[in-house]
C-alpha positions in Angstrom: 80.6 77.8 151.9 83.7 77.3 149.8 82.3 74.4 147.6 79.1 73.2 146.1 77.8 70.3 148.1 77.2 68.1 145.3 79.5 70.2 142.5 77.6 69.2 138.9 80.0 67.5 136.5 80.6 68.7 133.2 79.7 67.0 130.0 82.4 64.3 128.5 84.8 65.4 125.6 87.7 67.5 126.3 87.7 69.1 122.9 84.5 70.2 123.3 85.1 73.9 123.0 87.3 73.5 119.3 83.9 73.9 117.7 81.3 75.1 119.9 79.0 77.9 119.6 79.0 80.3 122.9 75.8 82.1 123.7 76.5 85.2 125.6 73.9 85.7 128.0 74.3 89.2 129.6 72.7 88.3 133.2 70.9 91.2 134.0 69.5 91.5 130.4 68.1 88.4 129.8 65.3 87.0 131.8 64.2 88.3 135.2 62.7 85.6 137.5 61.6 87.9 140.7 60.3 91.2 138.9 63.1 93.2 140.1 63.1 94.7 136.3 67.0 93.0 136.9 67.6 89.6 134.8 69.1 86.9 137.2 70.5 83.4 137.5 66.9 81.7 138.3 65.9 83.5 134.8 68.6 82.0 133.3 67.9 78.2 134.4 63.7 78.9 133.2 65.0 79.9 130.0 67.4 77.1 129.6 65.2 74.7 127.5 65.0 77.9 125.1 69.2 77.8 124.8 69.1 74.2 124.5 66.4 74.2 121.8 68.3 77.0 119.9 71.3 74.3 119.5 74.4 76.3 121.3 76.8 74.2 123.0 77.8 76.8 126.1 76.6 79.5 127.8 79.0 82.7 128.8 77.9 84.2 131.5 78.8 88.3 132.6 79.5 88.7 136.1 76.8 87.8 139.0 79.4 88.2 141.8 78.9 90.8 144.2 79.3 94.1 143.3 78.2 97.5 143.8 77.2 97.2 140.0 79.3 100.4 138.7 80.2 98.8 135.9 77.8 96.5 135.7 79.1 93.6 138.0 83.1 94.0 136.2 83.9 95.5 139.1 83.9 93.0 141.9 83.8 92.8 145.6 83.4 89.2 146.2 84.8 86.7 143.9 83.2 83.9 145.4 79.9 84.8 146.1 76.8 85.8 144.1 75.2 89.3 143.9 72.0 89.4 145.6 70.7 91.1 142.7 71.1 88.0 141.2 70.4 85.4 143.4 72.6 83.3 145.6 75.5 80.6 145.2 72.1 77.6 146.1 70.7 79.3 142.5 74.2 79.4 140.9 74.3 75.7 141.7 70.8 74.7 140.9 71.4 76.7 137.5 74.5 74.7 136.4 73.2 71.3 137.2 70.1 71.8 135.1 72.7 73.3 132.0 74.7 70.0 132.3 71.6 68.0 132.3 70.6 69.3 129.1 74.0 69.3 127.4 75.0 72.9 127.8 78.2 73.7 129.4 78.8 77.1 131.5 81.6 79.4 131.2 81.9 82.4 133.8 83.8 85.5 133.4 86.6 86.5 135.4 87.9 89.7 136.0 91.4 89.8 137.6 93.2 93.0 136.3 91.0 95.0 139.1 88.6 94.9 141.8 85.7 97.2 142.5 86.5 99.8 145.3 84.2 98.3 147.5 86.3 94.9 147.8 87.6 94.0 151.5 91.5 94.5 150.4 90.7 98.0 148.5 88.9 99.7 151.7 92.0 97.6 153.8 94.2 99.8 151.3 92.3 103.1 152.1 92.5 102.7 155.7 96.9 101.7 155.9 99.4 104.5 154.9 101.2 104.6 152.1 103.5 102.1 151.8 101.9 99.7 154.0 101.5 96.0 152.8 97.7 96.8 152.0 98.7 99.4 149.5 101.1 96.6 148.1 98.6 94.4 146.3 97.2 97.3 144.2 99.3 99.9 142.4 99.7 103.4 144.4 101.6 105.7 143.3 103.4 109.1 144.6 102.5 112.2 142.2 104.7 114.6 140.2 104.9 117.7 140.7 106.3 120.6 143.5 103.8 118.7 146.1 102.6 115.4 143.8 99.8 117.2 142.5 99.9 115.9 138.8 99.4 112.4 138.7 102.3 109.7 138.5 102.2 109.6 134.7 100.2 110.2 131.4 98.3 107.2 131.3 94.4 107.3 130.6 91.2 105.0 131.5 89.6 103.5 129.0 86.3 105.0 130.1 88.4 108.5 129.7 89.8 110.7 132.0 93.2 110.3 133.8 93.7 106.4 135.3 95.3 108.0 138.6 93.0 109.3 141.1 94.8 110.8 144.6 93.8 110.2 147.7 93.7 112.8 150.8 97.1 111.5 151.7 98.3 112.8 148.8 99.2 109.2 147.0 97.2 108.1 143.8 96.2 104.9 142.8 95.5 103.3 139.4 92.5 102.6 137.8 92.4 101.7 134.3 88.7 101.4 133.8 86.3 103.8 136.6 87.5 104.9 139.8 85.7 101.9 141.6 87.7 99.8 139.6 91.4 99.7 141.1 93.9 98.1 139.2 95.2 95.1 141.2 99.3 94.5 140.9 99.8 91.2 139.7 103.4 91.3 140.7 102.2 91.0 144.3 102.2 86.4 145.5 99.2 87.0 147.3 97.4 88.4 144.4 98.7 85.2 141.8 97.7 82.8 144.5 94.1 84.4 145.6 93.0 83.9 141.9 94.1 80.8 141.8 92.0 79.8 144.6 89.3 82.0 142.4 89.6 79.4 139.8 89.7 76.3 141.9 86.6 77.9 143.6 84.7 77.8 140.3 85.9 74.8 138.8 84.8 73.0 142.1 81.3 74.3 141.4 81.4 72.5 137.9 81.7 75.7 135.6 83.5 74.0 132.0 85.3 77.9 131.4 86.1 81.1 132.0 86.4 84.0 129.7 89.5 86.5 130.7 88.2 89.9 130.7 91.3 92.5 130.3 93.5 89.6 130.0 96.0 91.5 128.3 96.2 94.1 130.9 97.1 92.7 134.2 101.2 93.4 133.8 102.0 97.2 133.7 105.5 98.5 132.6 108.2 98.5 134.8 108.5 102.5 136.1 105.1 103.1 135.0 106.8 105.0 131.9 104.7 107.6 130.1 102.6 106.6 127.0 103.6 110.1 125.5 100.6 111.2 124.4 96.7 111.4 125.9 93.0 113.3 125.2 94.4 116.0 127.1 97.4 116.6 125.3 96.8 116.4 122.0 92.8 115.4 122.0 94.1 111.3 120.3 92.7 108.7 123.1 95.2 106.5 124.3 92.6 103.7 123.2 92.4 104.3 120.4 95.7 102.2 120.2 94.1 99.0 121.0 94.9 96.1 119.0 96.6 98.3 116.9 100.0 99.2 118.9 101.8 99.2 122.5 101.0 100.3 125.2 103.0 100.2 128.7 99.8 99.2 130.5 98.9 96.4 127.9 100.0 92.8 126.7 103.6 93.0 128.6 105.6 89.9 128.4 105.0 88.7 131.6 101.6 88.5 131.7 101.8 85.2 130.2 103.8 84.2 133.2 100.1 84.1 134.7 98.4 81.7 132.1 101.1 79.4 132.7 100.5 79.1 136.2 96.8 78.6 135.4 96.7 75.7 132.7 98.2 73.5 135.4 94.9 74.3 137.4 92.7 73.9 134.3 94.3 70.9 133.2 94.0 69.2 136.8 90.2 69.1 136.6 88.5 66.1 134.2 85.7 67.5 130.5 87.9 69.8 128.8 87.6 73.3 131.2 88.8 75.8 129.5 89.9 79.3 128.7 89.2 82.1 126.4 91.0 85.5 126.5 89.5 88.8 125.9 92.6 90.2 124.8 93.8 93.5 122.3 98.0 93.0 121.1 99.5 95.1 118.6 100.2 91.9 115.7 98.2 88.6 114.9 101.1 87.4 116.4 101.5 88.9 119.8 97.7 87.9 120.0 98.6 84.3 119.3 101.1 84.0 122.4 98.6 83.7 124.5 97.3 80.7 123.1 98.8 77.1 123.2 98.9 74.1 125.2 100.7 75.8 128.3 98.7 79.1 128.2 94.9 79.8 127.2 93.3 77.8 124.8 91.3 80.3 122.9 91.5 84.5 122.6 89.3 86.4 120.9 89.6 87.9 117.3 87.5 91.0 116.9 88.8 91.5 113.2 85.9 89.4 112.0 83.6 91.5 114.0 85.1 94.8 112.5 85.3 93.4 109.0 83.4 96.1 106.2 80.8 94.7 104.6 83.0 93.6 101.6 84.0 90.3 100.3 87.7 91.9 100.1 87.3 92.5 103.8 85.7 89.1 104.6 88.0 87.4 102.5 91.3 88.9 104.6 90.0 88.9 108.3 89.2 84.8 107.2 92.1 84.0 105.6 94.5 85.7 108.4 92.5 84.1 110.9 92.3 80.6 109.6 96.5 80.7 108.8 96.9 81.9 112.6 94.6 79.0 114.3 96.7 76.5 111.9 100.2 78.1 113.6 99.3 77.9 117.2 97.0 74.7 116.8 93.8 76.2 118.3 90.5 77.0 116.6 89.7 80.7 115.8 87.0 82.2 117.9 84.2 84.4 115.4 82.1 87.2 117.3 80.0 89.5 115.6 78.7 91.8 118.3 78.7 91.6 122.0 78.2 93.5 125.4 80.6 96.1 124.6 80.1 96.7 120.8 77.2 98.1 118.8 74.9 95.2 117.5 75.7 94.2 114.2 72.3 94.7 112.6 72.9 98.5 113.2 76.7 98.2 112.2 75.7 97.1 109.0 73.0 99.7 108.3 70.7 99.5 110.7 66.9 98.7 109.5 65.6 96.1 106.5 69.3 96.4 105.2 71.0 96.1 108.3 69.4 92.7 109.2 69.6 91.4 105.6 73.5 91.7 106.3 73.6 90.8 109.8 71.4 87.2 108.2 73.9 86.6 105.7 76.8 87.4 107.7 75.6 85.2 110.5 75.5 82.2 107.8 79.0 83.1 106.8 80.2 82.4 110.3 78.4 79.6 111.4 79.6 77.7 107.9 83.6 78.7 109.3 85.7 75.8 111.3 86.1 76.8 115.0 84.4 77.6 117.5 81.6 80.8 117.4 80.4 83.1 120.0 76.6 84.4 119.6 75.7 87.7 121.7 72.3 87.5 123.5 69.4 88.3 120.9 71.3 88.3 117.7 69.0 85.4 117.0 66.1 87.6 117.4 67.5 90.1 114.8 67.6 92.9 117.4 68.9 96.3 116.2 71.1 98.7 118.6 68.5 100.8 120.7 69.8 104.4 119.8 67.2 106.6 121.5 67.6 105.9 125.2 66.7 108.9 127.9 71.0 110.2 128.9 68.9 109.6 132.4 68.3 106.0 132.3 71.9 105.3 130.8 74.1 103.7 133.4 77.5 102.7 131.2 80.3 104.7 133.4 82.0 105.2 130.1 79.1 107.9 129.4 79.4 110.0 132.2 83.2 109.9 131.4 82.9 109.9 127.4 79.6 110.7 126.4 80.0 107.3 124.4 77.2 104.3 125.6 77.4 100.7 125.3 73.8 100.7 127.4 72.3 100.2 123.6 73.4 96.6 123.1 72.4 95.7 126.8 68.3 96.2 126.6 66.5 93.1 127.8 65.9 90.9 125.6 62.2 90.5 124.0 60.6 87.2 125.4 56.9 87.6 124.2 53.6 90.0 124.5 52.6 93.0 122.6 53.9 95.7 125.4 57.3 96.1 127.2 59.4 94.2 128.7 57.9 91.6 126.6 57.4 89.0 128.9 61.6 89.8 130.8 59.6 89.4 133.9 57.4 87.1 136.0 53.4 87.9 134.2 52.5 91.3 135.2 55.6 92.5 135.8 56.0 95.9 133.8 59.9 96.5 135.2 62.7 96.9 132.8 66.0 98.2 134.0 66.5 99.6 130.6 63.4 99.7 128.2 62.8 98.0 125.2 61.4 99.9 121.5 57.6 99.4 120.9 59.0 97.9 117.1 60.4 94.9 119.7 57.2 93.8 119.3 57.5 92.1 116.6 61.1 90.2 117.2 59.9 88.6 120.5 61.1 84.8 120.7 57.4 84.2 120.8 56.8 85.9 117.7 59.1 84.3 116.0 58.9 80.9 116.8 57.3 78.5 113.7 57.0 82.2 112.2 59.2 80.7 108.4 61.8 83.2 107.6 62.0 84.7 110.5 65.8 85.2 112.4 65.0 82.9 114.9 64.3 80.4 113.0 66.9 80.9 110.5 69.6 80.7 113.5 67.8 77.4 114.7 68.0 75.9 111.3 71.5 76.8 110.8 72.5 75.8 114.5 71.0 72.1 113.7 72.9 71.6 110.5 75.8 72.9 112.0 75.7 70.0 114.2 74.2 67.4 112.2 76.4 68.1 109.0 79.6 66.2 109.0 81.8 68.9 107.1 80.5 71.4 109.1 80.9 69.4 112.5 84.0 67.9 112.1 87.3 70.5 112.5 89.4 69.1 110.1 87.2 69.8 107.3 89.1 72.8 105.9 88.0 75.9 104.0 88.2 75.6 100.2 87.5 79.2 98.7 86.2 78.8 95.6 86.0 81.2 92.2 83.3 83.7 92.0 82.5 86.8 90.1 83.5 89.9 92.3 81.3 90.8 95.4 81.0 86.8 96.0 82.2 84.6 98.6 81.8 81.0 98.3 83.9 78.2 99.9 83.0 74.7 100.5 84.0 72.2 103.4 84.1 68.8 103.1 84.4 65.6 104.9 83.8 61.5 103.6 82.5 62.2 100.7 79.9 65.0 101.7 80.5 68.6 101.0 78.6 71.8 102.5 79.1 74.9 100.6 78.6 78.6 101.8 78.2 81.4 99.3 77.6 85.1 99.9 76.5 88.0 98.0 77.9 91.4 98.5 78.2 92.1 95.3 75.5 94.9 94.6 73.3 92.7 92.7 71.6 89.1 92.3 74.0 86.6 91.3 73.4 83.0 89.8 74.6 80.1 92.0 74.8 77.0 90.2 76.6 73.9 90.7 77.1 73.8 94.7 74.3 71.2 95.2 71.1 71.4 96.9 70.3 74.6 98.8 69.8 73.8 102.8 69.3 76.9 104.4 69.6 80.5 102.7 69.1 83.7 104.8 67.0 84.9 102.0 64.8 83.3 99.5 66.3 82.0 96.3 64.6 82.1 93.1 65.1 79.0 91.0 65.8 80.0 87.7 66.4 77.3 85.2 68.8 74.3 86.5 70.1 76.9 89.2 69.4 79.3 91.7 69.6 83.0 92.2 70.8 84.7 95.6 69.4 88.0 95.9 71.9 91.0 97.3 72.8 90.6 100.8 72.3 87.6 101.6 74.1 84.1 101.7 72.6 80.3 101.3 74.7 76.8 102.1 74.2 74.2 99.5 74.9 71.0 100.1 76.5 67.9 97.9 76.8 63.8 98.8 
């Protein structure tokens, strides 16, 4: 089956995604239909009214393609098919029709710099000789040394270790992730024109996006040239130079050679599909190429995620990002945590200060032009799980690293006093990971009409978001205005109505007069005389007609 019998269409309104908010559901952490203990698609459509009643625009969806799940479906051995862990292309289909009938669009994620191991053209590569025309479509290599022992060069995976693992014919092949992900060479035709059937595939099946994972890395270096340094050598991670300089594996010219061949493909289908590009570059700049009306139309900027939590900080990352988007002509794209990164409630301190922060700071982006990415349970409050058995871990970067992203990937708490808080089907008591007792108490059934709860403060913002013309409309700018230090405050305004955000990370209370009428805080303001005070921590939109 190559097509969905009756594909759903996408909502209207091609610029759709210049100021949506993105709700990243992790699939296999956020609602399991069939009591596998494994989320899956028909989890997703149940839980769809939820999404819809949260007020996000769009759903990203991880990979559900097949997979032997190493890496938790990023590496994959069927493109156009669904895992049956979760579910089958008749649920994939059934799923997106009910997300366009209640307004939400779907974006999928994509992974084209490398396939798992178990994909028909890798075990086709395993089976020819070196050199053959199977080989060709991935990278293989012959080794240095008396006998080509030492691998073909110094570069390193990302999970750590070498990236080069040999084979019993003596030839290595690249893997810049795990060993059961093979790096695919994007020099090879057949490789450019199987993804672009990928896409067509997709887009066919109504999905409005795709997310790029590793977009930056699909080109390698001509001669495979050393990086000149590695965790063997001199202990520094090769990593570590992400998004902060060059690497021969990473952001080479010509990969934008491949996101010009895909906009044509984007373009060609009707309501505004689109893509947005997980991608690291050395400079704002070399970020930017990748955006623009013949390439991608978004790419992620992690700097707001990794800002300190400092108005200095805040202030720079905003101001940077905001002069870039007005450059290239695309909206910025503002994450604070997702699948790969610790939550931000734990970033920022982790207990009763940690969500105080992680409140305000989720005010301060949703008040921001562009469009905003939410990570699965943010809207819950939910910390980082730190305490998780080493046994139950299954993030390949662990057994390489010792370092875990299985602590931002727990299910997600639905309702009930005992774990998995209602993941599953009633009665079900499986969990692929398990959730903290103190979960308890962040449950989307616990905080539901709970006032003052996260939930609720993320469904009260969501709705003004949308209803508030400054805050709707893109071309209402950013207007910082003058505060004592610690303070952010800038207003946005549109026909005569004016929404402005202020935020305290200052140290101590601060008086907030004169922006208007408060509607929504992320803590509660004392009135005090003709004004209001904003406690530490915390941040408040006050609105003026």
């Amino acid at each position: 089956m190559t097509a969905a019998t009756h594909p759903a269409q996408p909502v209207s309104d091609d610029d759709w995604w210049r100021s949506a908010v993105v709700y990243q559901v992790y699939v296999r952490s956020f609602a399991d239909a069939n009591g596998d203990g494994v989320g899956d698609l028909q989890g997703i459509r149940q839980r769809l009214p939820y999404l819809r009643d949260l007020g996000v625009d769009a759903l990203w969806l991880t990979p559900f393609y097949t997979s032997p799940q190493i890496d938790a479906g990023y590496d994959v051995a069927d493109y156009r098919d669904v895992d049956p862990l979760f579910g089958t292309l008749a649920d994939f289909d059934a799923m997106i029709a009910d997300a366009h009938t209640l307004g939400l669009r779907i974006i999928v994620d994509l992974v084209p710099n490398h396939t798992s191991s178990a994909h028909p053209w890798f075990t086709a590569a395993l089976a020819a000789a070196p050199g053959s025309p199977e080989r060709a479509r991935y990278l293989f290599a012959d080794g240095k040394g008396t006998h080509g022992e030492l691998p073909p060069n110094d570069w390193e995976s990302i999970f750590g270790g070498p990236a080069w693992t040999r084979l019993p014919d003596g030839q290595w092949y690249l893997h810049l992730f795990d060993p059961a992900q093979p790096d695919l060479n994007w020099r090879h035709p057949e490789v450019r024109s199987e993804f672009a059937d990928v896409l067509r595939f997709w887009l066919d099946r109504g999905v409005d996006g795709f997310r790029i994972d590793v977009a930056h890395g699909m080109i390698k270096a001509d001669g495979l040239p050393d990086v000149g340094f590695n965790s063997m050598t001199t202990g520094r991670r090769q990593s570590e130079l992400l998004g902060k300089g060059r690497l021969p594996y990473f952001d080479q010219d010509e990969v934008h050679d491949i996101y010009r061949a895909w906009r044509p493909i984007l373009d060609s289908y009707p309501g505004g599909r689109m893509a947005v590009a997980e991608a690291w570059a050395e400079t704002p700049q070399r970020l930017a190429r990748y955006i623009g009306p013949d390439e991608l139309h978004q790419a992620f900027s992690f700097d707001f995620l990794d800002a300190t939590w400092s108005a200095d900080s805040f202030r720079k990352v905003i101001d940077t990002a905001l002069a870039e988007s007005t450059i290239v002509g695309a909206p910025t794209t503002w994450v604070l945590s997702n699948h790969d990164r610790q939550r931000h409630v734990t970033r920022y301190g982790d207990g009763e200060i940690g969500l105080r922060r992680a409140r305000a700071a989720a005010l301060l982006m949703l008040a921001l032009p562009g469009s905003t990415y939410l990570y699965q349970g943010e809207e819950l409050g939910l910390p980082e799980v730190l305490d998780l058995p080493d046994a139950l871990r299954q993030d390949p970067a662990f057994l390489r690293t010792g370092e875990s992203r299985d602590g931002c990937r727990v299910p997600i708490p639905w309702s009930g006093e005992l774990a998995p808080y209602g993941f599953g089907p009633e009665g079900s008591a499986l969990s692929w990971l398990p959730a903290p007792a103190t979960w308890r108490a962040l449950s989307v059934a616990a905080q539901t009409g709970t006032p003052g709860s996260t939930l609720e403060l993320y469904r009260a913002a969501l709705r003004v978001r949308h209803e508030h013309p400054a805050l709707a409309a893109t071309a209402a700018e950013v207007v910082w205005l003058e505060t004592g230090p610690g303070v952010l405050a800038f207003r946005r305004s549109l026909d005569g109505t004016a929404l402005t955000c202020v935020v305290n990370l200052s140290g101590a209370p601060v008086r907030v007069d004169g922006y208007g009428q408060p509607v929504v805080a992320s803590a509660d303001l004392t009135a005090q005389d003709a004004g209001h005070v904003l406690p530490v921590d915390a941040a408040a939109w006050f609105e003026r007609r």
